[in-house]
HTML snippet that shows the backbone in 3Dmol.js (N, CA, C, O; Angstrom):
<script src="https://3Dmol.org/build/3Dmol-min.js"></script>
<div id="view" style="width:600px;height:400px;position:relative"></div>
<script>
const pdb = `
ATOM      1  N   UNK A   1      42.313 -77.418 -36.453  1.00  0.00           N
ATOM      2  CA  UNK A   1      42.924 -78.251 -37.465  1.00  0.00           C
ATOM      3  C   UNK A   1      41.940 -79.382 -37.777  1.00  0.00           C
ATOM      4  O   UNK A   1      41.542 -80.294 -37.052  1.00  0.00           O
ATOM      5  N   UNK A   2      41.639 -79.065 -39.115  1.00  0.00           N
ATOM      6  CA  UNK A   2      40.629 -80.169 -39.090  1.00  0.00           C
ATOM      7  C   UNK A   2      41.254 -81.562 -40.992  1.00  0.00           C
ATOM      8  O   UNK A   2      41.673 -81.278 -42.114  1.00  0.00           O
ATOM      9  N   UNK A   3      40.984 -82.705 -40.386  1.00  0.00           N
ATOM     10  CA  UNK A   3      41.499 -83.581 -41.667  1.00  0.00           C
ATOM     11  C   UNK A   3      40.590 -83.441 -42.685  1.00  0.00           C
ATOM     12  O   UNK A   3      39.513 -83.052 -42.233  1.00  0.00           O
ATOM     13  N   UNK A   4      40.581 -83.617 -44.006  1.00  0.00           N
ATOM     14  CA  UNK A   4      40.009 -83.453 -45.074  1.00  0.00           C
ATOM     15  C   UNK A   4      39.390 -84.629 -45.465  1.00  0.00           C
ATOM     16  O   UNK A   4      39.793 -85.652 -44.911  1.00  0.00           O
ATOM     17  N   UNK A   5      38.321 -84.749 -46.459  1.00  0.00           N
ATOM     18  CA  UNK A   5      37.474 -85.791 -46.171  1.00  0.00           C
ATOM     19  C   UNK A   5      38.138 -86.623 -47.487  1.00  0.00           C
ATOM     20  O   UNK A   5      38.845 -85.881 -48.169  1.00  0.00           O
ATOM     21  N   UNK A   6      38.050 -88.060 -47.997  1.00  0.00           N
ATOM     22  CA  UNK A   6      38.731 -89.063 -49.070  1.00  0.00           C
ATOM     23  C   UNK A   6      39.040 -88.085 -50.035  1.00  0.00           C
ATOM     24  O   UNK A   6      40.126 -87.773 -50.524  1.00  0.00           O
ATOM     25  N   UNK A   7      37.443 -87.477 -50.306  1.00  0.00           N
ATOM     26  CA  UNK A   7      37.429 -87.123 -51.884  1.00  0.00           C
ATOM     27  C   UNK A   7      38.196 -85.698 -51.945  1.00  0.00           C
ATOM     28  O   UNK A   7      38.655 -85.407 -53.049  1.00  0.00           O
ATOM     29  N   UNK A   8      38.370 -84.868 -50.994  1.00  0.00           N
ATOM     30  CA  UNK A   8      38.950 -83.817 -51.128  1.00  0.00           C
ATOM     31  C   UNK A   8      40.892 -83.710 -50.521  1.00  0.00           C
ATOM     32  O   UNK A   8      41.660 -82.764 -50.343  1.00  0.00           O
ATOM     33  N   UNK A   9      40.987 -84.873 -50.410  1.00  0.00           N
ATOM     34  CA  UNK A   9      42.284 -85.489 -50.155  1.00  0.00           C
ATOM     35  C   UNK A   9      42.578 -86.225 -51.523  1.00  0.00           C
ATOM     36  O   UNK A   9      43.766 -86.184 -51.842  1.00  0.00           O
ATOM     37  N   UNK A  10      41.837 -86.810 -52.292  1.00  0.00           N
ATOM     38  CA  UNK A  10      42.271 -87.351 -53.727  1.00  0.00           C
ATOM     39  C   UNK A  10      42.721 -86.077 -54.820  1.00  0.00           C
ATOM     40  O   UNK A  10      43.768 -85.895 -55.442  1.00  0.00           O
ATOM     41  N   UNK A  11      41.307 -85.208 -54.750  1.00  0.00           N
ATOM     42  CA  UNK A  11      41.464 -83.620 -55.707  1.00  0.00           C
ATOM     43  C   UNK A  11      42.810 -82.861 -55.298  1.00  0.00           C
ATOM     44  O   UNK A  11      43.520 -82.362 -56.172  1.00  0.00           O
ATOM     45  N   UNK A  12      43.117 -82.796 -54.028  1.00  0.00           N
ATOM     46  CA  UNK A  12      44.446 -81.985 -53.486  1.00  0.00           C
ATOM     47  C   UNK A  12      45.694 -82.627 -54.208  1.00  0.00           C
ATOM     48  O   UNK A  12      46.514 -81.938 -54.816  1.00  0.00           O
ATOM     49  N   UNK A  13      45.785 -84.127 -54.085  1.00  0.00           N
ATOM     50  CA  UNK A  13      46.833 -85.364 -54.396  1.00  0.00           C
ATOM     51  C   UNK A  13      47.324 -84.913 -56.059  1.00  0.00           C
ATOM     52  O   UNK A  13      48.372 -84.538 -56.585  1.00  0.00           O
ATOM     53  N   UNK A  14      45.839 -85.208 -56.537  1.00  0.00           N
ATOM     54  CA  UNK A  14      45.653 -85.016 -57.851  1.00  0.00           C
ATOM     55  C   UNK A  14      46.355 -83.479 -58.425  1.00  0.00           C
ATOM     56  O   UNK A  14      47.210 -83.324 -59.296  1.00  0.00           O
ATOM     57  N   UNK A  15      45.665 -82.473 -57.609  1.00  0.00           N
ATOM     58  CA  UNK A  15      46.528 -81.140 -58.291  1.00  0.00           C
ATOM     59  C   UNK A  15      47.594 -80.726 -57.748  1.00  0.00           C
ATOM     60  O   UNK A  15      47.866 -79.535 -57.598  1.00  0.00           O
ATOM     61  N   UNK A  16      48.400 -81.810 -57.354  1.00  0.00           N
ATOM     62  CA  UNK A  16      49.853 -81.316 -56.689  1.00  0.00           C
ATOM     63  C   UNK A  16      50.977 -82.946 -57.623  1.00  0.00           C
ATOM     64  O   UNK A  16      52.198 -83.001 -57.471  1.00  0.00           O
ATOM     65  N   UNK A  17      50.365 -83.789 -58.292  1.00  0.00           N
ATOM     66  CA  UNK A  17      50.797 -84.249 -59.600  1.00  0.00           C
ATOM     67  C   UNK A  17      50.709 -83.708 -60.513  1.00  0.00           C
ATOM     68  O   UNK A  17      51.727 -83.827 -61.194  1.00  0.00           O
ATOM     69  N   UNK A  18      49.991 -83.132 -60.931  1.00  0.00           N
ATOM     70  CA  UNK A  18      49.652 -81.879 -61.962  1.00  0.00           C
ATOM     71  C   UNK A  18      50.842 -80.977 -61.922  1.00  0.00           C
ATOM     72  O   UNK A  18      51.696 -80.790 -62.789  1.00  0.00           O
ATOM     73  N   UNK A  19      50.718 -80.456 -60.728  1.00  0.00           N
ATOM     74  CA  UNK A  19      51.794 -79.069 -61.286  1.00  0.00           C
ATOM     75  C   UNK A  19      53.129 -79.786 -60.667  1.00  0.00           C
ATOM     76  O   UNK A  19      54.082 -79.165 -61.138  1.00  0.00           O
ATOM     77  N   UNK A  20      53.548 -80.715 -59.905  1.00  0.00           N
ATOM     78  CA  UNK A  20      55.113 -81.304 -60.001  1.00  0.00           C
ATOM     79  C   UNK A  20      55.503 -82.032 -61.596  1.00  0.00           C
ATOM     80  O   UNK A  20      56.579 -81.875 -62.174  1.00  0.00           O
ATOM     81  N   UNK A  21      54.382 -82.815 -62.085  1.00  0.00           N
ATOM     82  CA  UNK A  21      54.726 -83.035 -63.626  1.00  0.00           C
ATOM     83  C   UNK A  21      54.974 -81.718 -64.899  1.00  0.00           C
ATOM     84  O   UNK A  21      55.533 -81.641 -65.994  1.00  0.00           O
ATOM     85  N   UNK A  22      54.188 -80.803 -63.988  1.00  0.00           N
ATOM     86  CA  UNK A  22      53.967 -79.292 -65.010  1.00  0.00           C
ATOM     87  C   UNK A  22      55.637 -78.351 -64.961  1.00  0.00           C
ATOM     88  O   UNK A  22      56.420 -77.839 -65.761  1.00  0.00           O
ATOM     89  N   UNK A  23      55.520 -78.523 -63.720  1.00  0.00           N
ATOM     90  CA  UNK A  23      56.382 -77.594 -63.038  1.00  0.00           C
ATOM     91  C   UNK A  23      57.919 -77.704 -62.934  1.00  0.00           C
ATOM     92  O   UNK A  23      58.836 -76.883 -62.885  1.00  0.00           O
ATOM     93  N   UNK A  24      57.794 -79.581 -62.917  1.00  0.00           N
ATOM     94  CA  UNK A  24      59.077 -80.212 -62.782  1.00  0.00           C
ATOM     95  C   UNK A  24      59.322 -80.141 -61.184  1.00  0.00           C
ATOM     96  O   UNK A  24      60.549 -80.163 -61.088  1.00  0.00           O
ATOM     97  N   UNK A  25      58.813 -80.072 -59.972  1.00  0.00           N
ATOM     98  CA  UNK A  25      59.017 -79.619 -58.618  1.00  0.00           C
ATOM     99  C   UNK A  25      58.798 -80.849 -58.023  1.00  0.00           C
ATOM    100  O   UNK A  25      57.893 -81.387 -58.661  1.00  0.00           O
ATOM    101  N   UNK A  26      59.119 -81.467 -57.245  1.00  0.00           N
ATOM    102  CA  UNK A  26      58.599 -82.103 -56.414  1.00  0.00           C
ATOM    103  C   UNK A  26      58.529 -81.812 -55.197  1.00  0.00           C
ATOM    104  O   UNK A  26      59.453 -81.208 -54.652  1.00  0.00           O
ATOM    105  N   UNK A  27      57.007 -82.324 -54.289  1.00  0.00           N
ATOM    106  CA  UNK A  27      56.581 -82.042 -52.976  1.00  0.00           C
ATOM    107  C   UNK A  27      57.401 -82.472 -52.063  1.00  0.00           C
ATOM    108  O   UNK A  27      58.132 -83.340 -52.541  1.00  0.00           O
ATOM    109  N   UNK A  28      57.582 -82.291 -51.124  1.00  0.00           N
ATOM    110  CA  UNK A  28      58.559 -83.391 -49.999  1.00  0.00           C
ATOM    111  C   UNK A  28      57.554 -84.143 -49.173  1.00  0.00           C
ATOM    112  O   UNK A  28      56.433 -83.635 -49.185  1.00  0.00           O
ATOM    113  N   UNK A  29      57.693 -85.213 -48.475  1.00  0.00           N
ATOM    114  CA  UNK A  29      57.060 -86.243 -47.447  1.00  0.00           C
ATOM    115  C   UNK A  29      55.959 -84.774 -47.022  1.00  0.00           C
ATOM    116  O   UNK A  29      54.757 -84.666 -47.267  1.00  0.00           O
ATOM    117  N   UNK A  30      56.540 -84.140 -46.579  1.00  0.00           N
ATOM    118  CA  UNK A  30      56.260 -83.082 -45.165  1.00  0.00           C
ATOM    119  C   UNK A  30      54.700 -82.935 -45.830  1.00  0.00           C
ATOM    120  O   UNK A  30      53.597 -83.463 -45.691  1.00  0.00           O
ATOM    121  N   UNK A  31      55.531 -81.542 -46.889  1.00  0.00           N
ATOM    122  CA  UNK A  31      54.223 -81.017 -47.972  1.00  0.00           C
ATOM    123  C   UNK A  31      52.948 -82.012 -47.879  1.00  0.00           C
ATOM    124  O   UNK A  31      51.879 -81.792 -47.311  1.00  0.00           O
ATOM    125  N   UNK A  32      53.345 -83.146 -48.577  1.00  0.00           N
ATOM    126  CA  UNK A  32      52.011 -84.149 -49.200  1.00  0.00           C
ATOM    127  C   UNK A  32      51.373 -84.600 -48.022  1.00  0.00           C
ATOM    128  O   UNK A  32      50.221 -85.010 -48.167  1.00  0.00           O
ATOM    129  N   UNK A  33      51.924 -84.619 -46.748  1.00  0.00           N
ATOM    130  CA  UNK A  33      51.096 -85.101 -45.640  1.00  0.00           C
ATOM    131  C   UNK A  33      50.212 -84.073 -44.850  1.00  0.00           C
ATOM    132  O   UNK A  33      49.278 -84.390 -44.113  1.00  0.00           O
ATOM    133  N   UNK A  34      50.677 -82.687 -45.132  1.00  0.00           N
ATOM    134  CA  UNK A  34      50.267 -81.456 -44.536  1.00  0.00           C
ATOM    135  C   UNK A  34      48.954 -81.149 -45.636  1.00  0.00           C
ATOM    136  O   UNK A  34      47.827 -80.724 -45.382  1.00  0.00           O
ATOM    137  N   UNK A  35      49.464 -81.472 -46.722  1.00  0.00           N
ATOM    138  CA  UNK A  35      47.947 -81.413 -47.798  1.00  0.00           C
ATOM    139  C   UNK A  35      46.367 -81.651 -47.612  1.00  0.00           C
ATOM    140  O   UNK A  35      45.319 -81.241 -48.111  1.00  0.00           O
ATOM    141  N   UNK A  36      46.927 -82.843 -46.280  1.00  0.00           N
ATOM    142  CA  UNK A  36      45.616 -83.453 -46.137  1.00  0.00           C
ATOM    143  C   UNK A  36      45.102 -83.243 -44.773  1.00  0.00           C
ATOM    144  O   UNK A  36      44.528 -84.034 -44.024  1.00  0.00           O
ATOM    145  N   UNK A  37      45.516 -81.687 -44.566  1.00  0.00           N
ATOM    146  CA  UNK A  37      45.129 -80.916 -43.524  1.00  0.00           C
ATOM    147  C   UNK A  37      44.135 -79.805 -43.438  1.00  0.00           C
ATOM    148  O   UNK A  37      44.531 -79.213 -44.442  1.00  0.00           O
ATOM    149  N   UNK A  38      43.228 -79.128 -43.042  1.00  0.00           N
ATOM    150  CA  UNK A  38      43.096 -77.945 -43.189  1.00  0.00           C
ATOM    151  C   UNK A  38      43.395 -76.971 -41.843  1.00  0.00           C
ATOM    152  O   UNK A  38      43.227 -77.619 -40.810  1.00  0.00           O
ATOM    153  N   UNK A  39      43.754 -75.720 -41.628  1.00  0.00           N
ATOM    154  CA  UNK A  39      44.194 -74.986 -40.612  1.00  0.00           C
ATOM    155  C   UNK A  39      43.170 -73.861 -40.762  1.00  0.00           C
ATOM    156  O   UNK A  39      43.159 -73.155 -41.770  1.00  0.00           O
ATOM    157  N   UNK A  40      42.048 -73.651 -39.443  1.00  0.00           N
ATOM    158  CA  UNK A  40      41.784 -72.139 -40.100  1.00  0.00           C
ATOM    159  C   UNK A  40      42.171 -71.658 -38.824  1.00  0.00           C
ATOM    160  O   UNK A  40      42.118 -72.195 -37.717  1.00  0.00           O
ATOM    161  N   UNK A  41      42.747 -70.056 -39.349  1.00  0.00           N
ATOM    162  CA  UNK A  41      43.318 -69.411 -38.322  1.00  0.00           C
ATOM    163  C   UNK A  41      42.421 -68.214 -38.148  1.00  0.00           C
ATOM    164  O   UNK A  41      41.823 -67.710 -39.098  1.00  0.00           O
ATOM    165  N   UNK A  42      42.327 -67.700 -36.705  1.00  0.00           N
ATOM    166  CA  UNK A  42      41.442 -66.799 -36.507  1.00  0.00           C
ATOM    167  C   UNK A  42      41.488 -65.791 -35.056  1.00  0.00           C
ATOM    168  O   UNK A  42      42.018 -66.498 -34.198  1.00  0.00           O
ATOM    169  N   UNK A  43      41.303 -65.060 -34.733  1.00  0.00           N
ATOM    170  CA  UNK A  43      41.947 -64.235 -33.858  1.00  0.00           C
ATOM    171  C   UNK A  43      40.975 -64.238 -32.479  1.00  0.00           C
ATOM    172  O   UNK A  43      41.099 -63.484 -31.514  1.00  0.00           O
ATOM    173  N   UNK A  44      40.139 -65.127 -32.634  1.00  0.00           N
ATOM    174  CA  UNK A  44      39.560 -65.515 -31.099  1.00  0.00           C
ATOM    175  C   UNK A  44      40.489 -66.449 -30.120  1.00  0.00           C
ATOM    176  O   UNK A  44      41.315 -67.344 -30.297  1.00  0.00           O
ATOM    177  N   UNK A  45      39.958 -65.815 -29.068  1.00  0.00           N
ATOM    178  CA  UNK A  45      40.699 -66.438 -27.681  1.00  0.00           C
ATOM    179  C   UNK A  45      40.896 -67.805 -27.880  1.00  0.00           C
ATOM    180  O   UNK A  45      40.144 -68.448 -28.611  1.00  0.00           O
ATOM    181  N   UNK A  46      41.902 -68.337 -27.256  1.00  0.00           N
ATOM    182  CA  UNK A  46      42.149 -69.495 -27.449  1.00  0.00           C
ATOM    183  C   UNK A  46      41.276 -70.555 -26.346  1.00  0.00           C
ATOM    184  O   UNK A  46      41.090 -71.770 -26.415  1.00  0.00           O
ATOM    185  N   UNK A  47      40.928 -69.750 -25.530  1.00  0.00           N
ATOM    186  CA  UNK A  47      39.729 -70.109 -24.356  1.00  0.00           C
ATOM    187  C   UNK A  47      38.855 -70.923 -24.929  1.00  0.00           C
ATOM    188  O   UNK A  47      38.615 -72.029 -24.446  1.00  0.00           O
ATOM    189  N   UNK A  48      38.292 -70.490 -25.991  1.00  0.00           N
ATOM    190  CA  UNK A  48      36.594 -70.323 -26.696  1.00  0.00           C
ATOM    191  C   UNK A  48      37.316 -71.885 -27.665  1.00  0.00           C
ATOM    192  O   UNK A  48      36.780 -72.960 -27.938  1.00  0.00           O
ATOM    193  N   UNK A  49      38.220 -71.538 -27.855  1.00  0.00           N
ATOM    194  CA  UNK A  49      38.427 -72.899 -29.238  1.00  0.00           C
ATOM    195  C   UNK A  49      38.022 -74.515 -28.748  1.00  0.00           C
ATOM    196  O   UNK A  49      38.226 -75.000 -27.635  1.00  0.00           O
ATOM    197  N   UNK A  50      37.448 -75.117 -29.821  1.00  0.00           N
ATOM    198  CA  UNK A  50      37.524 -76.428 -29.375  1.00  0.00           C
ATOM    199  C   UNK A  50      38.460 -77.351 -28.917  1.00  0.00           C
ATOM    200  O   UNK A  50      38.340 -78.333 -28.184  1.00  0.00           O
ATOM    201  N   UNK A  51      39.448 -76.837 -29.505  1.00  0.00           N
ATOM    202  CA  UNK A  51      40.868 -77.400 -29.487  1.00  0.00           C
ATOM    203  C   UNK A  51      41.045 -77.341 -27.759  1.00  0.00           C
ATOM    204  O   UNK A  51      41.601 -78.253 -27.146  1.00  0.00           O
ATOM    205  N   UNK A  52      40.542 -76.253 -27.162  1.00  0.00           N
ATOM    206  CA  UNK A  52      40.916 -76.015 -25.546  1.00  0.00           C
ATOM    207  C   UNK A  52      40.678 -76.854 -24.949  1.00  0.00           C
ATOM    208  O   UNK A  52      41.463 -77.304 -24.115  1.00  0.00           O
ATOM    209  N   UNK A  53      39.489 -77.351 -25.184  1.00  0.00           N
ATOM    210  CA  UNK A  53      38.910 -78.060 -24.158  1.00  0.00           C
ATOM    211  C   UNK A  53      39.150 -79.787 -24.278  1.00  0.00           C
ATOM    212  O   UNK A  53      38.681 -80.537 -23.422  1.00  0.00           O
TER     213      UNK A  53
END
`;
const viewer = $3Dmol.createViewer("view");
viewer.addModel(pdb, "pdb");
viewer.setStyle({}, {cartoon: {color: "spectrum"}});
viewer.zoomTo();
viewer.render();
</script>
């Protein structure tokens, strides 16, 4: 799990006003804070991950 850096946390912000003004939808708390996440998932041992140690 890694956090996203200003500028790619502003572009995310930015195209999720876009399509709730487009769309009429709005994000919840949860959504907009999870935005400024990234997750990569991958099928190595959990041993090996940085996260382990």
């Amino acid at each position: 799990m890694y956090r996203l850096t200003e500028k790619q946390l502003r572009e995310r912000m930015k195209k999720q006003v876009y399509t709730e003004s487009k769309k009429g939808i709005t994000y919840s708390e949860k959504s907009k804070r999870l935005a400024g996440m990234n997750i990569y998932v991958t099928n190595t041992q959990f041993l090996f991950s940085p996260l382990a140690n």
